[in-house]
RORO-34866 format. One record per residue: residue number from 1; residue in one letter; x negated, y negated, z negated of N, C-alpha, C in turn. Coordinates in nm, 3 decimals. Example, Ala and Ser with C-alpha at 12.3 -4.5 7.8 and 13.67 -1.06 7.14 Angstrom:
<pamars>
+-----+------+---------+---------+---------+---------+---------+---------+---------+---------+---------+
| pos | code |     nxx |     nyy |     nzz |    caxx |    cayy |    cazz |     cxx |     cyy |     czz |
+-----+------+---------+---------+---------+---------+---------+---------+---------+---------+---------+
|   1 |    A |  -1.319 |   0.569 |  -0.780 |  -1.230 |   0.450 |  -0.780 |  -1.320 |   0.330 |  -0.780 |
|   2 |    S |  -1.285 |   0.225 |  -0.708 |  -1.367 |   0.106 |  -0.714 |  -1.290 |  -0.003 |  -0.787 |
+-----+------+---------+---------+---------+---------+---------+---------+---------+---------+---------+
</pamars>
This chain:
<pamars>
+-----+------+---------+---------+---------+---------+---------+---------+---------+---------+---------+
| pos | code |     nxx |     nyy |     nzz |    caxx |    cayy |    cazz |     cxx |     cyy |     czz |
+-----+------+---------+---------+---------+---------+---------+---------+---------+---------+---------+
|   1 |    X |   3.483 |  23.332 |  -0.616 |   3.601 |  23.378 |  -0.545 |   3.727 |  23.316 |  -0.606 |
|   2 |    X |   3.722 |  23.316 |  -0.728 |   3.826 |  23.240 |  -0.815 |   3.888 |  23.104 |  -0.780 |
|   3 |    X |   3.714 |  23.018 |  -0.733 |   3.772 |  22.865 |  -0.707 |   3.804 |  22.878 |  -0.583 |
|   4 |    X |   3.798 |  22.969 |  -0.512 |   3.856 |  22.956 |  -0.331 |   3.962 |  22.933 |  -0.335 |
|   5 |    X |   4.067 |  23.081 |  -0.446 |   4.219 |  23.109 |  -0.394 |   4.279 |  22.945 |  -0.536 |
|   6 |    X |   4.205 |  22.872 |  -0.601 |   4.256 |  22.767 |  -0.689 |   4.259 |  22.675 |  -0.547 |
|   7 |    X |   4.143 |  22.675 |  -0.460 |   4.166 |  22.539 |  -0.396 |   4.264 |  22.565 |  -0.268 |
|   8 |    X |   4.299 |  22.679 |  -0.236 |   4.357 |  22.759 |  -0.110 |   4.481 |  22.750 |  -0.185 |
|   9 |    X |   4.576 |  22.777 |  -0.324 |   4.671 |  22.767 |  -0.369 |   4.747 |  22.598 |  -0.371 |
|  10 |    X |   4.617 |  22.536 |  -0.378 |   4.649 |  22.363 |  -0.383 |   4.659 |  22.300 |  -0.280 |
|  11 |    X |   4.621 |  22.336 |  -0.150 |   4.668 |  22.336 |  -0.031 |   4.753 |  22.366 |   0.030 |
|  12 |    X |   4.780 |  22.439 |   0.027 |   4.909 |  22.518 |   0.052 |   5.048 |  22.488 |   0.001 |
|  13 |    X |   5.111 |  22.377 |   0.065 |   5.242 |  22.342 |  -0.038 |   5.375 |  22.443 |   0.032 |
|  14 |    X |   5.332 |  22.522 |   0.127 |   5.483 |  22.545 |   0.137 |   5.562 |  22.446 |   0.196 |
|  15 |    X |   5.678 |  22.437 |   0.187 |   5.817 |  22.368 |   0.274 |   5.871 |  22.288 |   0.194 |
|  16 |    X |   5.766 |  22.261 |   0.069 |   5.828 |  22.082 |   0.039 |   5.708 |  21.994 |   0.056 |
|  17 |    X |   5.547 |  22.032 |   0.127 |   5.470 |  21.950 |   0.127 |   5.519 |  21.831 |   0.263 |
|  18 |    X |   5.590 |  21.850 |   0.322 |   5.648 |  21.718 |   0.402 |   5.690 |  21.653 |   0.321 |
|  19 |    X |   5.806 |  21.655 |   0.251 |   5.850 |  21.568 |   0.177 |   5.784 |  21.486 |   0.088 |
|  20 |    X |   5.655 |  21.530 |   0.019 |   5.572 |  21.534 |  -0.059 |   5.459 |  21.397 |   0.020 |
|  21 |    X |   5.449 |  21.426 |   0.174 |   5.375 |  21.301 |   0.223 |   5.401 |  21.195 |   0.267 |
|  22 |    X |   5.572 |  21.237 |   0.296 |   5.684 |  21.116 |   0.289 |   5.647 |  21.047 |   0.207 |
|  23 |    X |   5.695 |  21.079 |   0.085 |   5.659 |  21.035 |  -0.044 |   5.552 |  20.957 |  -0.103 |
|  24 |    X |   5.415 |  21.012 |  -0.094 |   5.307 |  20.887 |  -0.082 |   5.270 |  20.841 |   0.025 |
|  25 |    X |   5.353 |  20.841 |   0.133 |   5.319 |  20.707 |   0.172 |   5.397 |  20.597 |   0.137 |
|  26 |    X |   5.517 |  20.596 |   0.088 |   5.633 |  20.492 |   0.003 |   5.500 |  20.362 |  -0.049 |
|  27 |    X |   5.444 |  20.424 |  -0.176 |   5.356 |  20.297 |  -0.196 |   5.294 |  20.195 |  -0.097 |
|  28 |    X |   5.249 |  20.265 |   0.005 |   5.157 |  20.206 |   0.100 |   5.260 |  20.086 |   0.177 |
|  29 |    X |   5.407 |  20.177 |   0.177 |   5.489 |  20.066 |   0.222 |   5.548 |  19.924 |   0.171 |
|  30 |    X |   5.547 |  19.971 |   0.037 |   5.595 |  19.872 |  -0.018 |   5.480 |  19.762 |  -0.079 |
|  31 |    X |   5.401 |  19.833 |  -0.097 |   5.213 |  19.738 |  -0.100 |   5.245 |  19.611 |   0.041 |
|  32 |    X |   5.255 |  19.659 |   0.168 |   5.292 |  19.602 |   0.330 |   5.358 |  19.545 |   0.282 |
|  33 |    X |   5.489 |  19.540 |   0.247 |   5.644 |  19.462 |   0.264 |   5.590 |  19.367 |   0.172 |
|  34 |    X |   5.547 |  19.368 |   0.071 |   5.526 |  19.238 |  -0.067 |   5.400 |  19.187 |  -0.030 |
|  35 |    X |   5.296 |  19.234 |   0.063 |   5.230 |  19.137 |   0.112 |   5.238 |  19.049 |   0.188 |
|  36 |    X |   5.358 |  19.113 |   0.314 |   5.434 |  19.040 |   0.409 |   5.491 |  18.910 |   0.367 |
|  37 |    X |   5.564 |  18.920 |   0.261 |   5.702 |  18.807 |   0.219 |   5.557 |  18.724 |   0.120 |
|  38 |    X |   5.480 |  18.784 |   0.035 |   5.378 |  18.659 |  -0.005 |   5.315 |  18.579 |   0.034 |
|  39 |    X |   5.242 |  18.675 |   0.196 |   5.109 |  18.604 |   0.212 |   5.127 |  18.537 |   0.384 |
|  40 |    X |   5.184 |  18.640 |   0.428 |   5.188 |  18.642 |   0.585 |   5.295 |  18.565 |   0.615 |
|  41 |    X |   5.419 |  18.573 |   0.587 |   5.534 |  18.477 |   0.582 |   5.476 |  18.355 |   0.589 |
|  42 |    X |   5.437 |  18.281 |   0.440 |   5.425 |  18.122 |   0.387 |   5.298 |  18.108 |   0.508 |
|  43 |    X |   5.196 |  18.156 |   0.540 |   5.136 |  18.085 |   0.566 |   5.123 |  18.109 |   0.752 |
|  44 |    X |   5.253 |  18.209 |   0.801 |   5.326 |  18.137 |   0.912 |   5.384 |  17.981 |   0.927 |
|  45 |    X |   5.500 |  17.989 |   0.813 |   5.524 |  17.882 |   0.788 |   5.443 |  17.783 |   0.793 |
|  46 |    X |   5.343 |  17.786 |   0.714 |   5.252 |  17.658 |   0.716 |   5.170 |  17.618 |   0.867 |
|  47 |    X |   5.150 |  17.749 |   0.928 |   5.120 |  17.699 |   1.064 |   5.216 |  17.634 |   1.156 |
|  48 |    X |   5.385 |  17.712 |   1.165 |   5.411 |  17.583 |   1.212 |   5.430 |  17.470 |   1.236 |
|  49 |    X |   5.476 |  17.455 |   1.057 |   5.464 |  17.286 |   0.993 |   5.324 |  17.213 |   1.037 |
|  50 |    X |   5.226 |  17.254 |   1.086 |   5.135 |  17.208 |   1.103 |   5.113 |  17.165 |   1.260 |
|  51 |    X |   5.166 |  17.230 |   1.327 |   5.132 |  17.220 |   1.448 |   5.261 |  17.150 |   1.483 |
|  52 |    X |   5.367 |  17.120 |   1.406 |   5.488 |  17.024 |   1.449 |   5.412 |  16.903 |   1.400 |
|  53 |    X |   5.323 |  16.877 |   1.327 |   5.283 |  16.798 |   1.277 |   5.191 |  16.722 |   1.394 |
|  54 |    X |   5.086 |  16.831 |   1.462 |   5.038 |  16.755 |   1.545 |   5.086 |  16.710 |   1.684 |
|  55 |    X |   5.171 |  16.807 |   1.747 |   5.231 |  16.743 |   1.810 |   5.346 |  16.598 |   1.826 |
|  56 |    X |   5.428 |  16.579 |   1.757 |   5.477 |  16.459 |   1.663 |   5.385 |  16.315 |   1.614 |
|  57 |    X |   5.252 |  16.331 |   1.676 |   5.174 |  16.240 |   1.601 |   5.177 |  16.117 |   1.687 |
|  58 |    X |   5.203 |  15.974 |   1.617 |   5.169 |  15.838 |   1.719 |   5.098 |  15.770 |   1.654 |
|  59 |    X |   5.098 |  15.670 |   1.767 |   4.984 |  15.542 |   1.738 |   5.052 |  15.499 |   1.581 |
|  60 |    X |   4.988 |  15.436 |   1.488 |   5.042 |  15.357 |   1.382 |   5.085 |  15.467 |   1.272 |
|  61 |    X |   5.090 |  15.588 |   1.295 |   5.097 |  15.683 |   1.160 |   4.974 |  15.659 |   1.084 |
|  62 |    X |   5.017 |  15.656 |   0.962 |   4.928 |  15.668 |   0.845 |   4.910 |  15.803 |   0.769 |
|  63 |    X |   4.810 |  15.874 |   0.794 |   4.766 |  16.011 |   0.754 |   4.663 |  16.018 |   0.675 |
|  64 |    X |   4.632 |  16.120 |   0.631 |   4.565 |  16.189 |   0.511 |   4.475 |  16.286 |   0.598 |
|  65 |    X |   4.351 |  16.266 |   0.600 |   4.266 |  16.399 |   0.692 |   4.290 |  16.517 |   0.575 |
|  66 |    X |   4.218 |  16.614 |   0.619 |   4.184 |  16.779 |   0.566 |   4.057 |  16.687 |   0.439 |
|  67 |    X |   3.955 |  16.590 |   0.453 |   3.884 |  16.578 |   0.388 |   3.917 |  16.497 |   0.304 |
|  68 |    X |   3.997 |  16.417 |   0.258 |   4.064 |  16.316 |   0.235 |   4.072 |  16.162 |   0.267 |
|  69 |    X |   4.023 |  16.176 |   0.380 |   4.022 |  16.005 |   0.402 |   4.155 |  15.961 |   0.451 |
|  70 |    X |   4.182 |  15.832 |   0.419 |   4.355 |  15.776 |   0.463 |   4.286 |  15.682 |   0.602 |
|  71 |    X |   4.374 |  15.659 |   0.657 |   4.319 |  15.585 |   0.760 |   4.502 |  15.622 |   0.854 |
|  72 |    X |   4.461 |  15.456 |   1.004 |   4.628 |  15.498 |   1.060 |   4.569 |  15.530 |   1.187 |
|  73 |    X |   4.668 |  15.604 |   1.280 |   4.614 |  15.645 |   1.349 |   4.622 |  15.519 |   1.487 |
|  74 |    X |   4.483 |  15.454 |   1.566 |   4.473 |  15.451 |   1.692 |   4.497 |  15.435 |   1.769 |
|  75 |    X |   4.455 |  15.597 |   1.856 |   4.393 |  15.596 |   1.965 |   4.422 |  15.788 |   1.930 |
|  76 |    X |   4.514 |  15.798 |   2.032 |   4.567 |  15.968 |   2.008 |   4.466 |  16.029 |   2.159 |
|  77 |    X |   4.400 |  16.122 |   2.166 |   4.351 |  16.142 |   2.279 |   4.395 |  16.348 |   2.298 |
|  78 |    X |   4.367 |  16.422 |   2.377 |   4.446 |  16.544 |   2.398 |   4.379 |  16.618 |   2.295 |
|  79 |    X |   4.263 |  16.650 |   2.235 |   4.206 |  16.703 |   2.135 |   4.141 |  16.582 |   1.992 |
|  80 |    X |   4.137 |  16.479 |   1.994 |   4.086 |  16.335 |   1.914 |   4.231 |  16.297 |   1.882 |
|  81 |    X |   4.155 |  16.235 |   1.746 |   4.265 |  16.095 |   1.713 |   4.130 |  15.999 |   1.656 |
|  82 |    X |   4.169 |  15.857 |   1.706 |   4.101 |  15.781 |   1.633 |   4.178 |  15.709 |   1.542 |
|  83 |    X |   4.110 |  15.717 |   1.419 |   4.171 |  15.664 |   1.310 |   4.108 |  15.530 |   1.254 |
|  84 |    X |   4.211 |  15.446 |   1.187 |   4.136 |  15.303 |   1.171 |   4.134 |  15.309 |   1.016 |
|  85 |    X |   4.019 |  15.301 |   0.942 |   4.006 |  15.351 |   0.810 |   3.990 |  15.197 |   0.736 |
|  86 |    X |   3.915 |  15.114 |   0.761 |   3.925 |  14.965 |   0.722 |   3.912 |  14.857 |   0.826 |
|  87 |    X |   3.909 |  14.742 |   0.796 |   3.993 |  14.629 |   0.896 |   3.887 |  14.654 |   1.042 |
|  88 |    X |   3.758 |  14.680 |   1.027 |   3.684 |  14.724 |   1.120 |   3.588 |  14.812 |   1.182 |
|  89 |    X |   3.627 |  14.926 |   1.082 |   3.602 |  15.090 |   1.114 |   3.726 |  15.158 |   1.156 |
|  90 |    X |   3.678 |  15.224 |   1.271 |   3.715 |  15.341 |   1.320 |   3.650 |  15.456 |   1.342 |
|  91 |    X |   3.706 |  15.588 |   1.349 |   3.660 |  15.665 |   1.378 |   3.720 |  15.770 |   1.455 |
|  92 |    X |   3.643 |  15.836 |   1.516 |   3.713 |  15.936 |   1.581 |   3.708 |  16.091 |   1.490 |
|  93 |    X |   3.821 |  16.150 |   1.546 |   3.790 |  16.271 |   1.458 |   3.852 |  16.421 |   1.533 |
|  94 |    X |   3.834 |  16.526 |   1.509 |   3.917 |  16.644 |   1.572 |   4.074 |  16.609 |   1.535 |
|  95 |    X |   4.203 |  16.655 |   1.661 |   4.320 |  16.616 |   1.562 |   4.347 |  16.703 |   1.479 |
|  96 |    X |   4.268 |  16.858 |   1.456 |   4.386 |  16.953 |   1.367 |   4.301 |  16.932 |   1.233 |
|  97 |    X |   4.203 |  16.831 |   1.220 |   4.184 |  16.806 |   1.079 |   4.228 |  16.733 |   1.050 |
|  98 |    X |   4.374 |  16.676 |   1.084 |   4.491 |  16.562 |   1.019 |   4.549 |  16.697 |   0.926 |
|  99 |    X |   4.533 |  16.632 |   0.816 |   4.604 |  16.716 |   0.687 |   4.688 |  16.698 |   0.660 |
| 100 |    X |   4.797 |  16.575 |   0.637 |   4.954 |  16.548 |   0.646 |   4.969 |  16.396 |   0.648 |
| 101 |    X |   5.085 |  16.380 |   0.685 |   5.127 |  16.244 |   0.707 |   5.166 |  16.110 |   0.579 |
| 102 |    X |   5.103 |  16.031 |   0.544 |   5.136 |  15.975 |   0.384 |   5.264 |  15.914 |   0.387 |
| 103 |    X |   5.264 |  15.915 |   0.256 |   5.417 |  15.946 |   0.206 |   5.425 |  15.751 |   0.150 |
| 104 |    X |   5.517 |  15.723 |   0.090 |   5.575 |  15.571 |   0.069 |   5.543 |  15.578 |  -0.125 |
| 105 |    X |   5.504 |  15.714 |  -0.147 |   5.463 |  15.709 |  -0.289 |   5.270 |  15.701 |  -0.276 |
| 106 |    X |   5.259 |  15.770 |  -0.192 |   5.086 |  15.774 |  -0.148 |   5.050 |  15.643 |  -0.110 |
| 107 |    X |   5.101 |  15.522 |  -0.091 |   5.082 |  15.368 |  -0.088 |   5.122 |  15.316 |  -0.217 |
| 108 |    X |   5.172 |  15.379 |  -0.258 |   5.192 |  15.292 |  -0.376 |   5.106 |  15.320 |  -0.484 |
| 109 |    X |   5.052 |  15.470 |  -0.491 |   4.968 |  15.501 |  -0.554 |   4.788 |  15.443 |  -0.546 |
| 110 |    X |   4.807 |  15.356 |  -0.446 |   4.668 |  15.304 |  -0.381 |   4.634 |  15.178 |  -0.381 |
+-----+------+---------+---------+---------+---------+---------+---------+---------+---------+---------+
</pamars>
């Protein structure tokens, strides 16, 4: 009978248990908000940089796939790019596995 009115007393907050659930939920919010600005933000960002990327793409760019091969581009088709990797390979490939566009230090490095 003892542990009833202990667990019936701990329930029972009275007219500050609102405030009280206000209250923990605060963490839960601010857990949200700092996941937001870390995770969900940047890698918005990175989707659109990416998809400005593929749209923006022409014949004679020199790119970097997702896997790393360099190669220029082709032959742009609505879902393909064909890429020319040496004086007489090509290949075709998906375009959203173009990983970024090479840079004037990425030739020199090669």
């Amino acid at each position: 009978m003892w542990m009833e009115s202990v667990a019936w007393a701990q329930t029972s907050g009275g007219s500050g248990s609102g405030s009280g659930t206000l209250l923990s939920l605060v963490p839960f919010v601010l857990i949200f908000v700092i996941f937001y600005f870390m995770l969900i933000l940047p890698q918005q960002k990175k989707q659109k940089q990416q998809k400005a990327l593929m749209e923006g793409l022409k014949k004679g760019d020199k790119v970097i796939t997702a896997s790393g091969i360099w190669g220029t581009v082709t032959n742009l088709g609505k879902d393909t790019v064909t890429l020319q990797i040496a004086d007489n390979t090509k290949i075709k490939m998906q375009r959203e596995y173009i990983g970024r566009l090479r840079s004037e230090e990425d030739d020199k490095d090669a």
